[in-house]
N, C-alpha and C positions, 0 to 999 in steps of 0.2 A: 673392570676389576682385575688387578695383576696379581700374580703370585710367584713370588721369589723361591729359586732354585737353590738350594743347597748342598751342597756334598757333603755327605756322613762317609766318608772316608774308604771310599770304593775303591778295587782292585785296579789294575790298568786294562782289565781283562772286561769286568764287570762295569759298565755305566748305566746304573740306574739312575734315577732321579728322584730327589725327595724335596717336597713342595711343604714349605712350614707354613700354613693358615692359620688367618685370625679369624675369630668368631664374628660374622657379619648378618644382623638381622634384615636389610634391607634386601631387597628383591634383585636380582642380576639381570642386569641392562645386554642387551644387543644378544640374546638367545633367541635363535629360533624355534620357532613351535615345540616343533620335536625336541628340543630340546629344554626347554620350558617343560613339557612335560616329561622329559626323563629326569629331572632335577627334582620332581615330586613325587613322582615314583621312587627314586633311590631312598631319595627319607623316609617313604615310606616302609623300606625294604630296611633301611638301617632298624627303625623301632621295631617291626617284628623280630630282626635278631635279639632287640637288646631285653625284648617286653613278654616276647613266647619264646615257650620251649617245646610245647607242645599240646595240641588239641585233639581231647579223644582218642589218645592216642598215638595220635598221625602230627608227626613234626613238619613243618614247612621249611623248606632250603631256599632262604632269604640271600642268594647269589645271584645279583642279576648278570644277566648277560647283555651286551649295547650291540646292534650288529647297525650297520652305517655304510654306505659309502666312501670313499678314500676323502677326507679333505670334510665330511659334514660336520663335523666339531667333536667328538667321539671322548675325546680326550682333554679337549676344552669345558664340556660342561662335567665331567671328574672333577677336576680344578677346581668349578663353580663350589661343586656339590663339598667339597674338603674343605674350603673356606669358606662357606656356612655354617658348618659343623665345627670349624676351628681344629680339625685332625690334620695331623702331619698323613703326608701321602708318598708312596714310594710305586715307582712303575716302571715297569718290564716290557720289554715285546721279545718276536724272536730273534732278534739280533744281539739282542744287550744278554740273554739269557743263555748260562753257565752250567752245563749241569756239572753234575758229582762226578771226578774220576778226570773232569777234563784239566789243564795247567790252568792251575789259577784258583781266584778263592772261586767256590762253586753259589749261585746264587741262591740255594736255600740257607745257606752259612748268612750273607748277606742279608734274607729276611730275618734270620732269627738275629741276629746283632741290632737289626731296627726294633722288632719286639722287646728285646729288652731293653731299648732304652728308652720308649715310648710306652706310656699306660695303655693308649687303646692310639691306630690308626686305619690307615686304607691302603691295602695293596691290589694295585691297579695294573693287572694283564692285557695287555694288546698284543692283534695280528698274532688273534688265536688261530684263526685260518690259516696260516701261516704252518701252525706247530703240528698239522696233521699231515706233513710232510711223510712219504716214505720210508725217508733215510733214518738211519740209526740215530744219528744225531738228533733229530726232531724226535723220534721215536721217545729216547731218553727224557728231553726235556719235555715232551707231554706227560711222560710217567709223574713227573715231579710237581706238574701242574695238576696233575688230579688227587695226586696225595693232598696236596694243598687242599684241595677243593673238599675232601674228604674229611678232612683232619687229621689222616694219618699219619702224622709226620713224627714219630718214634722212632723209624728207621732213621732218619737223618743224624749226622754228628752233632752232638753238643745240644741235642733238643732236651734237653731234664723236662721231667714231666710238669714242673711248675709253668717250665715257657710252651709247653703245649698247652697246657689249660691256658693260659693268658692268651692263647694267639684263639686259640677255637672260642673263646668270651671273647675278647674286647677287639679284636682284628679282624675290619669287612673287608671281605675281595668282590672289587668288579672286575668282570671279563668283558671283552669287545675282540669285534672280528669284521673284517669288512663283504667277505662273502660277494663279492662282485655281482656274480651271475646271476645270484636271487631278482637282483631291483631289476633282470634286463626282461625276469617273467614277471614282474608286480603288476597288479589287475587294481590294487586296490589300497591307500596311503594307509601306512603305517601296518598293514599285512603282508607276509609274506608265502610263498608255495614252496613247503619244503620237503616234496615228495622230487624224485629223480635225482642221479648221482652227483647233481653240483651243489647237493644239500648239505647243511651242517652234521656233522658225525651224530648216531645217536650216543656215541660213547661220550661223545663232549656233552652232548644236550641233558644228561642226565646229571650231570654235575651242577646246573645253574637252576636257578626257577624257568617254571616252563612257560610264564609269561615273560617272553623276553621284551626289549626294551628297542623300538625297531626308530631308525632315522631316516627319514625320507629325505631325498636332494632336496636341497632348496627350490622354491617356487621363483619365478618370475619377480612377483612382486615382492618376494624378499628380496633380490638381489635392487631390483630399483630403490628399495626405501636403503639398503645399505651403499648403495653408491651416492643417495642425496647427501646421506649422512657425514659420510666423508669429504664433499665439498666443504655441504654449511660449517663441521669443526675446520676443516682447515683455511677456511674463508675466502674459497677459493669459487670465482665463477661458477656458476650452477650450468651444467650443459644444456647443449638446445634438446628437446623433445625428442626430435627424429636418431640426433646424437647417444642420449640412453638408450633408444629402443635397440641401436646397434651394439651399446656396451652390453646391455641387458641379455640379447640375443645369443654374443660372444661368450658370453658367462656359462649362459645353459649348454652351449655346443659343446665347451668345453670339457663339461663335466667332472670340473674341478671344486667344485663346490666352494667354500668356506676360502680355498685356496686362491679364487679367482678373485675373490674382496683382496685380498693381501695383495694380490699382483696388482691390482689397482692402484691401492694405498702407496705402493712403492713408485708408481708412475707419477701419481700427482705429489709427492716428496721431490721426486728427480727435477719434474719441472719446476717446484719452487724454488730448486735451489740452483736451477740455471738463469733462472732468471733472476738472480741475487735476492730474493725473498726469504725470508724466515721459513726454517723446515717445516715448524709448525704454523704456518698461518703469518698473513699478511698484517702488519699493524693495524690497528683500529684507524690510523690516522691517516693511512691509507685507503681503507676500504669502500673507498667513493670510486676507485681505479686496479677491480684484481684483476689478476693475468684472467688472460683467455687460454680455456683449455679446448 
């Protein structure tokens, strides 16, 4: 399932990215687990924004948060989840992200120009790890992150209180973070231990629901059904037995996750097209005689 990039007309300063999706009822192919289940989770986090506002009292803050390792698709199943929903998607991390005061347009200017010109979307924070930097710099752009988070964004320029009502109704924010350290103490899939200093800030953790949305590395056996996968589309000799266990092996060592499928894909590309073969795939008329990988 792909989804096309767009520029709505970003600063040279600011590069965000904004994913225009269609509305897709069928199921999304080649997610793993965890991600399969953070894809039902989100919807389900979406309807609580759209359907409560509050119970007995007590409102619930329908912001998940994805925490992941570097490369587990994080940002991949966002994508999914925006083209299910058929919402245009706009995403930040802390490199792309601008605050107020700096040259350039600042990147709350930037969400509020997407809000008005979209009814309802998704703004999508990564390498929120990342923003609990130190330095002033990060310092700033956390500030801005939680006003978001908050809904306080009145301080900002050009926010009229119309575009803050439309952004606090019809605009979900996911947050994601990759938090390294956590998975090196995991005892337990899809739990996390987030007592001692290499923990998530409580200042950040209050801002998202507090069931967060956890990615575990891929298994083994994902990595093997996703390397057969990529032979049989590209029609490409199935490796010998002993030969996966090594790719398989190299995969997990790596601990590249999602990233080490890519490097794959681009190996078995390389060799088709050294060996004068179609990028994608060997003819049918062929396929009595494919390359040996």
């Amino acid at each position: 399932m792909e989804c096309r990039f767009v520029s709505r007309g970003m600063s040279n300063h600011t590069t965000a990215r904004t994913t225009q999706a269609s509305r897709s009822t069928h199921r999304p192919q080649g997610l793993t687990t965890s991600q399969q289940e953070g894809l039902t989770r989100l919807k389900a986090f979406l309807a609580i924004k759209r359907q409560v506002n509050h119970v007995a009292g007590i409102s619930p803050r329908p912001i998940p948060l994805i925490v992941g390792p570097s490369g587990a698709g994080k940002t991949t199943l966002v994508r999914h989840f925006a083209q299910s929903e058929g919402l245009e998607m706009m995403d930040f991390c802390s490199a792309t992200w601008l605050p107020s005061g700096a040259h350039g347009t600042p990147t709350v200017t930037t969400i509020r120009k997407f809000v008005e010109k979209n009814d309802a979307g998704i703004l999508f924070i990564d390498e929120l790890d990342k923003f609990s930097a130190s330095q002033d710099y990060y310092r700033s752009v956390q500030q801005e992150v939680y006003a978001l988070t908050d809904g306080r964004v009145s301080s900002f320029e050009g926010w009229t209180p119309e575009i803050q009502k439309k952004f606090r109704e019809d605009f979900f924010i996911v947050g994601a973070g990759t938090w390294q350290r956590l998975f090196k103490k995991q005892t337990k899939p899809g739990r996390l231990n987030l007592d001692g200093q290499d923990s998530i800030p409580e200042e950040l953790l209050m801002r998202f629901n507090a069931m967060m949305i956890v990615f575990d590395p891929p298994t083994p056996d994902y990595f093997r059904e996703r390397f057969l996968e990529l032979h049989k589309a590209l029609r490409v000799a199935l490796p010998s037995p002993e030969r996966l266990t090594k790719l398989v092996d190299r995969a997990v060592a790596s601990k590249k996750n999602n990233r080490a499928i890519e490097a794959y894909l681009s190996y078995l590309l390389e060799k088709n097209y050294r060996a004068g073969n179609p990028l994608l795939g060997i003819p049918r008329s062929n396929w009595d005689d494919p390359i040996a990988i």
